[in-house]
C-alpha positions in Angstrom: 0.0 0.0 0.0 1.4 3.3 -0.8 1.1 6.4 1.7 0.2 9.6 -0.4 2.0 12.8 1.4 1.7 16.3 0.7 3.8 18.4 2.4 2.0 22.0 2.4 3.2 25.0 2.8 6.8 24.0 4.1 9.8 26.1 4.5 12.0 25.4 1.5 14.9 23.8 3.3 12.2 22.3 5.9 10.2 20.7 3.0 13.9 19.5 1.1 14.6 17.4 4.4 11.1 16.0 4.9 11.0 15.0 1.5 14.2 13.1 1.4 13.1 11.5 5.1 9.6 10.0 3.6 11.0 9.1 -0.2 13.6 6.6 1.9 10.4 5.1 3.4 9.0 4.9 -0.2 6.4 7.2 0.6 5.0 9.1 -2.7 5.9 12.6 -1.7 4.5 15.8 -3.2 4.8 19.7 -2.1 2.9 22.6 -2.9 2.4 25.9 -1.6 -0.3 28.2 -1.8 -3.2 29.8 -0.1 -4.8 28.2 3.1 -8.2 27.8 1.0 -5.9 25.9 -1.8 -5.1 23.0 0.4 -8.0 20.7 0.4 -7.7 20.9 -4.0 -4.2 20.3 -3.6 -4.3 17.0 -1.1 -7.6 15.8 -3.3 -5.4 16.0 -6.6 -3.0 14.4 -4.8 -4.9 11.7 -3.5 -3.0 12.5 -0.1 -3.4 10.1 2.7 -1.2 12.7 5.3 -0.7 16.3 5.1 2.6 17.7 6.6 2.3 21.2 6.8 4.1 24.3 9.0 1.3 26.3 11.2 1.7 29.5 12.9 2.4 29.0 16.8 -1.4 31.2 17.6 -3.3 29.7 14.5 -2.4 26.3 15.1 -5.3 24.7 16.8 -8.0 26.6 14.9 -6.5 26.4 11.5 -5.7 22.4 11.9 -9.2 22.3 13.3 -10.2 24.1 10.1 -8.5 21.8 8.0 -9.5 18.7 9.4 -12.9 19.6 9.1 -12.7 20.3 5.4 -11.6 16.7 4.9 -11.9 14.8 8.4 -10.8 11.1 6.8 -6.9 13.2 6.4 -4.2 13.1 9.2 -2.3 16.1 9.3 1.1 16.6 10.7 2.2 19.7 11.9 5.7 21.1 12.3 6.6 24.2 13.9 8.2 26.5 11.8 12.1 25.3 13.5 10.6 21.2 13.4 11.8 21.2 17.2 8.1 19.6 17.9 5.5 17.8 15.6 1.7 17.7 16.2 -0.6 15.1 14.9 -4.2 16.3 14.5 -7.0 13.9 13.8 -10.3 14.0 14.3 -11.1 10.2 15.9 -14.8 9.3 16.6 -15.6 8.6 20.6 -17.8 5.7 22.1 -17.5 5.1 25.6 -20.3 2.7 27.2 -22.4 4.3 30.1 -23.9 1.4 31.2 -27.3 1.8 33.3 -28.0 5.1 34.0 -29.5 6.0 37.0 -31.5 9.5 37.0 -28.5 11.8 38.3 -26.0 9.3 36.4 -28.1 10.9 33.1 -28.0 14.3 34.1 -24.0 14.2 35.4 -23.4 12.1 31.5 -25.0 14.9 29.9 -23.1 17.6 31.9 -20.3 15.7 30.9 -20.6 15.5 27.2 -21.4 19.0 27.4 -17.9 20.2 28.5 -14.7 20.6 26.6 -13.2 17.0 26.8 -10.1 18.1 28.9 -12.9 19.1 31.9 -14.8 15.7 31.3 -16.0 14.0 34.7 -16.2 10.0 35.4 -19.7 9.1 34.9 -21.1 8.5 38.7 -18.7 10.5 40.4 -21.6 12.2 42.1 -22.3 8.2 43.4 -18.8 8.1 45.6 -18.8 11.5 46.4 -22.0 11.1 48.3 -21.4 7.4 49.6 -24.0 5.6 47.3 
């Protein structure tokens, strides 16, 4: 199976080294540049399974967040501008069984799923808290 890269938006000498790294690996390796609203044509023309792309430190999480919504089945890898650190920004599907849901077990799930997932409580938590 081949793995379709585009690297997007790179540095020059960035984009040279990241290049060579993949093609080693026998990835198909293509780069373009242009404007943000160009990506998504460019990875669809190249039938890109990853995109590698340089993001501004303050636009990172809205612009990936941006881009991955455009085309959510893509992976996108992003390097800061001096490739000291690499982010990997998917957007993955999340099940999680409740099991039986007791009246307040409801309303604390739906409290839950309601808050940013870094803030998200253990279902039944209220249960411990208050001896049940």
């Amino acid at each position: 199976m081949t793995v379709s890269v585009l690297l997007w938006n790179l540095p020059a000498m960035l984009a040279d080294v990241v290049a060579g790294v993949l093609r080693l690996k026998q990835f198909e390796v293509n780069a373009e540049y242009g404007p943000r609203e160009r990506w998504r044509q460019a990875a669809e023309s190249h039938k890109a399974d990853v995109v590698v792309t340089s993001l501004q430190e303050g636009s990172l999480a809205e612009e990936g967040t941006k881009l991955l919504w455009e085309t959510p089945r893509l992976r996108v890898i992003a390097l800061r501008q001096n490739a000291s650190e690499a982010l990997l920004l998917e957007l993955a599907p999340r099940i999680e069984a409740l099991g039986e849901l007791s009246p307040e077990d409801l309303a604390a799930a739906v409290a839950s799923a309601a808050r940013p997932r870094g803030a998200v409580e253990i279902i039944g938590a209220n249960r411990k808290r208050d001896g049940v």
